[in-house]
N, C-alpha and C positions, 0 to 999 in steps of 0.2 A: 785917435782916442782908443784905450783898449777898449777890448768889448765889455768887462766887467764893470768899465766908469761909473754904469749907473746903476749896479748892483744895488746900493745902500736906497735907492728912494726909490726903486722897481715898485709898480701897483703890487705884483705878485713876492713882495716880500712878506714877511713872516708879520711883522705888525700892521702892516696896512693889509693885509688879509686877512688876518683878525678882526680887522673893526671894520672892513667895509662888510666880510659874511655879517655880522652882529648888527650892522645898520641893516643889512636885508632883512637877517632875523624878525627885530623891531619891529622894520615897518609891512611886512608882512602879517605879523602876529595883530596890529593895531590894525589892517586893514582887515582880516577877518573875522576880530570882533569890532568894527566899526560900528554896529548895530545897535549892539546893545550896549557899546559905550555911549553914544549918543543920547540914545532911552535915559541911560544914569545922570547924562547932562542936564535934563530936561526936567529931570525929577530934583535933583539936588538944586535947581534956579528956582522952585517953590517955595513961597516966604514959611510954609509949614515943617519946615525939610531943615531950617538952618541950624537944629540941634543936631542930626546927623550931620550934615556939610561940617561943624565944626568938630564932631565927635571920630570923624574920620580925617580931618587933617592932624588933630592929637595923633592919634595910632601911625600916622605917616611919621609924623616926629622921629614920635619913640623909636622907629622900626632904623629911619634914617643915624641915629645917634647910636643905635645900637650896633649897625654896622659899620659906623668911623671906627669904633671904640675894636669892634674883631678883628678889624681892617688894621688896622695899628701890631695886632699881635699873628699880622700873617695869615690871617682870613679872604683875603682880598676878593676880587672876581679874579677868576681863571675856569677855565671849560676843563671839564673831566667827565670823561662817560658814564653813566652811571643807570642802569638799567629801572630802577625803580619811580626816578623822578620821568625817565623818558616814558613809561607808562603809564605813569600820573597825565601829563600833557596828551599823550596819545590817544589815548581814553576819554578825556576832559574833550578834545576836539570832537572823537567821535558823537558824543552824546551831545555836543552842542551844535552838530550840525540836524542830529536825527529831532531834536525838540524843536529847534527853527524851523525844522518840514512837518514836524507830526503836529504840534502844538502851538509853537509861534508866543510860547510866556517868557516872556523878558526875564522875568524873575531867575527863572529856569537859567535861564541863558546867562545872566549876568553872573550867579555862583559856580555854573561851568566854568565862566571865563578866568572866576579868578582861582580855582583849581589848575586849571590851566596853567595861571600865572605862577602858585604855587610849585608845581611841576619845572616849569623850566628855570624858574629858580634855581631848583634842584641841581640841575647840571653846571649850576657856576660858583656857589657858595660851597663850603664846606659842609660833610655829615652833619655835623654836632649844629650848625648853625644852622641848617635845613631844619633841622629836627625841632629847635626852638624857635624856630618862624611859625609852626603847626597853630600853634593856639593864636599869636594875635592876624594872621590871616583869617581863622574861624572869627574871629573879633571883630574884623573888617567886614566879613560879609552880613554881621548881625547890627553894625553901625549904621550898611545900608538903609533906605527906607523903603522894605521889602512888605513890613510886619500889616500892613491894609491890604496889599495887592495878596500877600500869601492867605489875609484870613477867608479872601476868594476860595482859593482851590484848595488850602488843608482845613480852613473852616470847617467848611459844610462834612466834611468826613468825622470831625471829631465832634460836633453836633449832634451829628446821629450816634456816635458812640457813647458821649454824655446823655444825651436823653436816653438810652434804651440801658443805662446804669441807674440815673433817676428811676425810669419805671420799674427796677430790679430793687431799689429801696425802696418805693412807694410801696409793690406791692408785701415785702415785708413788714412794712406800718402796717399790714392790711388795706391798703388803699388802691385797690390794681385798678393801673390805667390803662386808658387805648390809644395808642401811640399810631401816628403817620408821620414818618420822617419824620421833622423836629416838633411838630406838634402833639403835646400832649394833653388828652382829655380826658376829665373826670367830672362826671356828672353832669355831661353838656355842657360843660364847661373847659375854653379851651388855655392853652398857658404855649406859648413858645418857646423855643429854644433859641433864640436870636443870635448875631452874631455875636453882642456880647456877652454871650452866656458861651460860646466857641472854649475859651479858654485859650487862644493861641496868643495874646499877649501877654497874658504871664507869664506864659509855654517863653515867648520871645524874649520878656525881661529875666526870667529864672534862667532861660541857657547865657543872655550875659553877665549876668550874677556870679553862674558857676564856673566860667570860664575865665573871668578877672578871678577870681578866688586860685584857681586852678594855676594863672600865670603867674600870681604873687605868691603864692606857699609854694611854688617851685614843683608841683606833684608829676609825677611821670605819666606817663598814658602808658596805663597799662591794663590788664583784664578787671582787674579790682577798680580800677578808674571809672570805666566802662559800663560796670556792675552799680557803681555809685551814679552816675548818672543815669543809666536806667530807673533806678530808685527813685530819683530825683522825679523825672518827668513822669513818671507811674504817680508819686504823691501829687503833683498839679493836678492829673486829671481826676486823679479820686475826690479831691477836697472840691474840683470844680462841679463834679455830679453831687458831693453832698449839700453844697451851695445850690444847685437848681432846686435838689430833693426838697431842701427847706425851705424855699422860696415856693415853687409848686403846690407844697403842704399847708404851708400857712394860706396862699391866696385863696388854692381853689377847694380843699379841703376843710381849711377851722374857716374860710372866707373872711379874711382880714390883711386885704390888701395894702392898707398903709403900714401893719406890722412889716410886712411883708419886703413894701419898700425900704425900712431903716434898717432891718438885717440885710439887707442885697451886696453894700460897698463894705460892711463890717466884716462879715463874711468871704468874701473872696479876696479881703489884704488879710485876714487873720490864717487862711488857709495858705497864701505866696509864704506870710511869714515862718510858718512851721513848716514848709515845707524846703523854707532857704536853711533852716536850723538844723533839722535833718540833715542835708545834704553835707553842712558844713562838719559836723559832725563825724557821719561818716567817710569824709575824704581824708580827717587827722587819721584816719586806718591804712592812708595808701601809703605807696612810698613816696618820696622824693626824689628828685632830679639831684645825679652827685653832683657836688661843688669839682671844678674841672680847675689846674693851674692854665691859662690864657696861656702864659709865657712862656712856661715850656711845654706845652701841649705840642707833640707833632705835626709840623701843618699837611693838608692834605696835597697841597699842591708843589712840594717838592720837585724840583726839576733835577733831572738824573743825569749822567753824562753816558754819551759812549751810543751805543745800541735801546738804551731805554730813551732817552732823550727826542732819538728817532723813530721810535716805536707811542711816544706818547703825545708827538707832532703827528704826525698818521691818524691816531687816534681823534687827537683833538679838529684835524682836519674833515676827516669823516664824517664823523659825527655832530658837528655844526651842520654841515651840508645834508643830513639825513634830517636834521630840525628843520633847514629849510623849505625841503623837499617835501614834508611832511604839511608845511603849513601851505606850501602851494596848493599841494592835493586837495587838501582840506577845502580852498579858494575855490578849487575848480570846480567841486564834490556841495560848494553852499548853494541851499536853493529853500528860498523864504518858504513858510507856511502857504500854499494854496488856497487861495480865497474862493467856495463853494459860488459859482453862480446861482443866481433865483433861480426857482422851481417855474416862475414865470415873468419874464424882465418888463413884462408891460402889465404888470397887477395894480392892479387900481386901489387905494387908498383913500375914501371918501369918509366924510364925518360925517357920524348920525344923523339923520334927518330929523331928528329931535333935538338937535342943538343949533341954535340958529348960527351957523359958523360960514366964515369967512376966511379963506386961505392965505397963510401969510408966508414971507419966503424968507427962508433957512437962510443963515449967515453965511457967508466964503468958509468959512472954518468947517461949519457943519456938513454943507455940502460935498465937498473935497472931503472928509471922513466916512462920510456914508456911500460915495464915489467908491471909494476907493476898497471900502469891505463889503464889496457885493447887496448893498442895500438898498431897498425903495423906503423912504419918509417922507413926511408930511406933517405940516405945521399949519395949526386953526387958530382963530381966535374965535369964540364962541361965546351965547348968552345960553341958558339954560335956568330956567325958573328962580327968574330977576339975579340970578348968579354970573358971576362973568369969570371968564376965566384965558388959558390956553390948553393945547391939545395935541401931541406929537404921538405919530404913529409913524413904529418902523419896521419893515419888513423883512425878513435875511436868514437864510438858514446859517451864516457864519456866525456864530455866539461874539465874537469880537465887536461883529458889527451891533451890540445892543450893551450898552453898558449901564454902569449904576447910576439913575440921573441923579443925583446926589451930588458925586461930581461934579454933573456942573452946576449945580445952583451955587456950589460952593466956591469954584471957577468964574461964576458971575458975581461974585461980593454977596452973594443971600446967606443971611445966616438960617442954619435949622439948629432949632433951638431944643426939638425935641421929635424925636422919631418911635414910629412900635408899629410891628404886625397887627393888623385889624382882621380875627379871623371870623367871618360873616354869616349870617342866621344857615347859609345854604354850606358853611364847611369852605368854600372859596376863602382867597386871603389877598391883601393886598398891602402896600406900604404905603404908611400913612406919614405926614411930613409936617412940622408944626412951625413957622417960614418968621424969618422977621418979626419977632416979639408978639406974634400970633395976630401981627397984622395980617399976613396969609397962611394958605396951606395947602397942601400938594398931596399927592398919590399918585401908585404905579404898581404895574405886574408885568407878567411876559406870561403869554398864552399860545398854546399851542394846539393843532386840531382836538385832541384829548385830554389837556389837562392847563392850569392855573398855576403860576404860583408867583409870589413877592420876593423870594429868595432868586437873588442874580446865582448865586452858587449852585443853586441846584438846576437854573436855566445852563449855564457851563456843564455839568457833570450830563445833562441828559442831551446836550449836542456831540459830548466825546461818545455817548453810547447808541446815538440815533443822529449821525451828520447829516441824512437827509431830510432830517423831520423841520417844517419852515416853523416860525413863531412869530409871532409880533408884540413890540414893545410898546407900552400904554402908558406912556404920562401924563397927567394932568394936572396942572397950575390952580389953583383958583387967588382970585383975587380978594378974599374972604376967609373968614374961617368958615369950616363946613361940618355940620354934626352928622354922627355915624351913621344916623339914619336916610338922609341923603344922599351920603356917602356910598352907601349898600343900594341905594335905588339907582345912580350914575352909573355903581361899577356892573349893575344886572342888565342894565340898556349897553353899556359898552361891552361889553363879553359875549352878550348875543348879537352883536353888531360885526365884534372880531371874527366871531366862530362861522358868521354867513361868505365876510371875507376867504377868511380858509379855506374850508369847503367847496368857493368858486373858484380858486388858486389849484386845487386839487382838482378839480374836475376838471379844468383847460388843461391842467398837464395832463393828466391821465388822456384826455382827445388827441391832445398834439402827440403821444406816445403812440396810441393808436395808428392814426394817421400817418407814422414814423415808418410802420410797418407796411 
């Protein structure tokens, strides 16, 4: 047999070396975001979730049909090196391994991933068709169901940005208030800035507003583009502080709180709307995207004969194998988020002794979660002044390990039917929860040796700035409705119940630290 017989179906021939690098590629690139693809699985299988799950198999569609139709005029896939999209990927990797160690937000990690994906697109489509993937890619990641989990961590920032714009038009009504974080007060009287005073789902519906507009009138990204959406999201947040401003003015100032509530939902669609009108407006100023002939448009991937042919085989061989290389590294380089251990792993968690409570045990679910993000919990059931209720306290300096119970009442089939910050005679604050048609009602805080608060967001932003600092999470059930004023005498037995906790949490480490020495 010669020795060339099996040239033609050699592993190391030209096509099956092609697709077997490109199967590594794949399943490389799928193995080191397995993470947070899975996260995406779990979220899109929520019966809340199946307006995106369906709003993102559309945009799959369109993207699919879009590339038969390029594909047909000699767009196909084919690898070509291209420095920009390999930066995009390289980058995209970098930043999503440094957020899975620094931070550990899915969120984070999942629009990495698909910059990422953007990116190495890059290296197999065509310029011109790279460049038009730009917006419904941004489409895709705004389909996701990001916009609850981001009002988390961009919330609480744009909260205090809107309130301290409120109290910049208060005090030109002449009405100066005194503001703490998102609470504002005027006359002893307090008004919060809650989450849905945030303004990040408008923020979230106006950017896909402006970007389907953006993909249908064809406009370019260009600085003028840029300059219009800046405009854009500048008018959300303005209209959204003169919505607080009026809503603030009316309750706590003329004190006409049911005015107060029928301007609330008038007010912040009237404000989306003129500020979608605006924007529409001014993007008829940008340019457009030229009309391009398909068919005789040069394709990019021309194959040359002679010396180029072999010089752009080289190429294409390289350069696969530096993507690969690249996502190994990356493999090697992943290392989860750090889960902080307790401050002290054997801290005792006891219910007041003024609640007649009885220990109950946390579900397989809960337990394996609080296992696994460095927590001590605890779950009561309790009578307190012919009140019945339950009672979970969780321990952890990881902020992960304390989430919004909200969640889960919601996860348990309980509807909340109605929720608000209750800010209390002593300035303390806590979440108040209005449960199954007010057949029950709930509250919660997170407390830490120095300070209070109801806002999960601001419990996350003061763990990124103090990791050591411990806290514990405070929920409470009841089996009833309960008036504020109870309410306020519960939450003053529990917080100086919590705060004795801490302080003997703090004092064994501080011994054992000692004793270390």
């Amino acid at each position: 047999m010669p020795p060339n017989a099996l040239s033609g179906t050699s592993l190391f021939s030209p096509p099956l070396y092609r697709i077997g690098v490109r199967v590594i590629i794949a399943t490389l690139f799928l193995w080191l975001f397995s993470p947070v693809l899975a996260w995406i699985g779990n979220q899109m299988l929520t019966p809340e979730n199946e307006f995106h799950v369906i709003a993102c198999l559309l945009l799959v569609g369109v993207a699919i049909h879009a590339y038969r139709r390029k594909a047909s005029s000699g767009h196909g896939l084919a690898f070509q090196w291209r420095m920009l999209p390999f930066a995009l990927l390289t980058t995209s990797c970098f930043a999503y391994l440094l957020n899975e160690y620094v931070t550990g937000i899915h969120i984070f990690s999942a629009t990495l991933m698909t910059t990422a994906s953007y990116g190495l697109l890059g290296l197999y489509v065509a310029p011109s068709l790279w460049r038009s993937a730009l917006i419904p890619c941004a489409l895709l990641i705004f389909a996701l169901p990001f916009e609850g989990y981001l009002d988390i961590y961009l919330g609480f920032p744009l909260r205090l940005l809107c309130a301290d714009l409120a109290g910049d038009l208060l005090s030109a009504l002449g009405v100066p208030p005194m503001s703490n974080e998102s609470i504002i007060l005027i006359e002893n009287k307090a008004a919060v800035v809650d989450l849905a005073c945030s303004g990040l789902k408008g923020i979230w519906a106006g950017m896909i507003f402006f970007l389907l507009l953006t993909w249908l009138e064809r406009k370019a990204l260009s600085w003028r583009w840029l300059a219009v959406l800046m405009l854009f999201l500048s008018a959300l947040i303005f209209f959204n502080a003169l919505r607080i401003t009026a809503l603030v003015y009316t309750d706590l100032a003329l004190d006409a709180p049911q005015v107060a509530d029928h301007i609330h939902t008038a007010l912040g669609a009237l404000g989306f709307v003129l500020s979608c009108a605006l924007a529409w407006l001014a993007l008829t100023l940008t340019p457009s995207r030229p009309q391009t002939d398909q068919n005789h448009a040069p394709s990019s991937f021309t194959c040359f004969s002679g010396s180029a042919s072999t010089e752009s085989s080289v190429w294409r061989r390289n350069g696969e194998l530096a993507i690969a290389a690249l996502l190994v590294l990356a493999l090697f380089g992943y290392t989860p988020h750090p889960k902080l251990t307790l401050a002290d792993a054997s801290v005792d968690l006891p219910a007041p002794p003024q609640f007649a409570a009885q220990a109950a045990p946390l579900s397989d679910i809960e337990a394996g979660f609080f296992d696994r993000n460095a927590a001590t919990a605890r779950k009561y059931l309790f009578s307190w002044r012919d009140m019945q209720g339950s009672l979970i306290l969780v321990h952890s300096r990881y902020w992960k390990a304390q989430h919004d119970p909200r969640n889960c009442y919601r996860s348990q089939g309980v509807s909340i039917d109605d929720e608000k910050t209750w800010v209390l005679p002593d300035q303390s604050e806590i979440k108040y929860l209005r449960l199954d048609q007010g057949a029950r009602s709930a509250f919660y805080w997170f407390q830490s040796a120095d300070r209070q608060t109801a806002d999960y967001s601001s419990r996350v932003f003061s763990a990124w700035r103090e990791p050591e600092q411990s806290w514990v999470m405070v929920s409470v059930a009841w089996n009833s409705m309960i008036s504020p004023d109870l309410a306020a005498q519960a939450t003053a037995l529990l917080r100086q119940h919590v705060q004795h906790i801490l302080t003997g949490a703090e004092t064994s480490g501080a011994e054992r630290s000692d004793n270390g020495k």
